[in-house]
matplotlib code that plots the C-alpha trace (Angstrom):
import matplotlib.pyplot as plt

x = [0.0, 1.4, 1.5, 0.3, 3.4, 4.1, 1.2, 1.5, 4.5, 3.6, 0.5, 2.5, 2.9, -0.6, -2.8, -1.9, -1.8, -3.9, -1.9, 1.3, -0.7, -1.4, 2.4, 3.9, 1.5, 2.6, 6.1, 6.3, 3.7, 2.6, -1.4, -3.5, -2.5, 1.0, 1.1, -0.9, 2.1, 4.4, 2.9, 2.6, 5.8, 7.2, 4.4, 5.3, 9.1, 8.2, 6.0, 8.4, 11.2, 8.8, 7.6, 9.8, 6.7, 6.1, 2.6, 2.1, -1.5, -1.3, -4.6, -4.2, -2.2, -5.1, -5.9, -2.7, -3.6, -3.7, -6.2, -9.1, -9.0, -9.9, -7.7, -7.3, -9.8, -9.7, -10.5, -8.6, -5.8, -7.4, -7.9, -11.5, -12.7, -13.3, -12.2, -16.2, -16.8, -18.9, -18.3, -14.9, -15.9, -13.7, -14.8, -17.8, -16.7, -18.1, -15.2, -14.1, -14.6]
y = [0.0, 3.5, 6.4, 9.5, 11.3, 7.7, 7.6, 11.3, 10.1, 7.6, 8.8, 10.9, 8.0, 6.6, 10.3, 10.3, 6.8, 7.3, 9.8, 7.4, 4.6, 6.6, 7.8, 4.4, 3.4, 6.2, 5.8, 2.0, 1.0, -1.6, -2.9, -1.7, -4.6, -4.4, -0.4, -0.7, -3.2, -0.8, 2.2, 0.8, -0.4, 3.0, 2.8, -0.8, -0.3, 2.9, 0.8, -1.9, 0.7, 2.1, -1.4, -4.0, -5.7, -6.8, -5.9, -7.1, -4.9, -1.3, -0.7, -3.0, 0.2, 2.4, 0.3, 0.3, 3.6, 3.5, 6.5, 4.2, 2.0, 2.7, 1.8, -1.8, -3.4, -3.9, -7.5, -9.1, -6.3, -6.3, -2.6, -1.5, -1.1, 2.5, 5.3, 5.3, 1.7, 0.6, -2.9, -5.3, -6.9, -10.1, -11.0, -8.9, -6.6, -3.2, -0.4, 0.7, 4.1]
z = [0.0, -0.8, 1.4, -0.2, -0.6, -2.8, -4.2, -5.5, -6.9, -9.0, -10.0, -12.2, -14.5, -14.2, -14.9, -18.6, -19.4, -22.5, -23.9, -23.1, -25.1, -28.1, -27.7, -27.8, -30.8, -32.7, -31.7, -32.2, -34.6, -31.9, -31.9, -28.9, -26.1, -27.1, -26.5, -23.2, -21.8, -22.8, -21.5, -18.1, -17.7, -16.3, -13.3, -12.5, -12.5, -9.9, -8.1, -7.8, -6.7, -4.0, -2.7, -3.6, -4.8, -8.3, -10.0, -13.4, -13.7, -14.1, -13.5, -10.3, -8.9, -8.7, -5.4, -3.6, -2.1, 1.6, 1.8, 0.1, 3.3, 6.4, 9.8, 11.1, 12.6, 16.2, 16.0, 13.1, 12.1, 8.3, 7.1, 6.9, 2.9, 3.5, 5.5, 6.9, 7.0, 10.2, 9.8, 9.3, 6.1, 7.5, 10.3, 10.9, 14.2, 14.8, 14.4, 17.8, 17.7]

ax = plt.figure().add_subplot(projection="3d")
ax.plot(x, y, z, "-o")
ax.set_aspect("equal")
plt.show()
């Protein structure tokens, strides 16, 4: 999970992922799936660098945000799905206020 000042960072990469396909395409000559691989490369290697982890989905790095989730639960350490989330979807707990 990234930290904001992380996630600002590699963001970057992911905002104008469009523009980087049609870049690449134009560039390479490459069909669509091919130019999508390519594009994404530069947000999995910074993910990689930032993590140590390595994601083979771009579009998987839209969830590593930490600010999406909520705090551990109380019960069973998992983070809650949302920042407002009453309930651990896991194991079921009420959030301790």
């Amino acid at each position: 999970m990234l930290e904001e000042h992380e996630w600002d960072e590699l963001a970057a990469f992911l905002h104008d992922f469009i523009g980087r396909i049609k870049k690449v395409r134009e560039e390479k000559g490459l069909s669509l799936a091919d130019a999508r691989e390519q594009a994404g490369l530069d947000a999995l290697h910074r993910y990689r660098e930032l993590t140590g982890f390595v994601e083979t989905n771009v579009n998987a790095l839209w969830h590593h945000r930490l600010s999406l989730f909520g705090p551990p639960c109380s019960s069973c350490g998992k983070p809650l799905r949302t920042p407002r989330a009453k309930h651990c979807a896991e194991c079921g707990v009420a959030r301790s206020q």
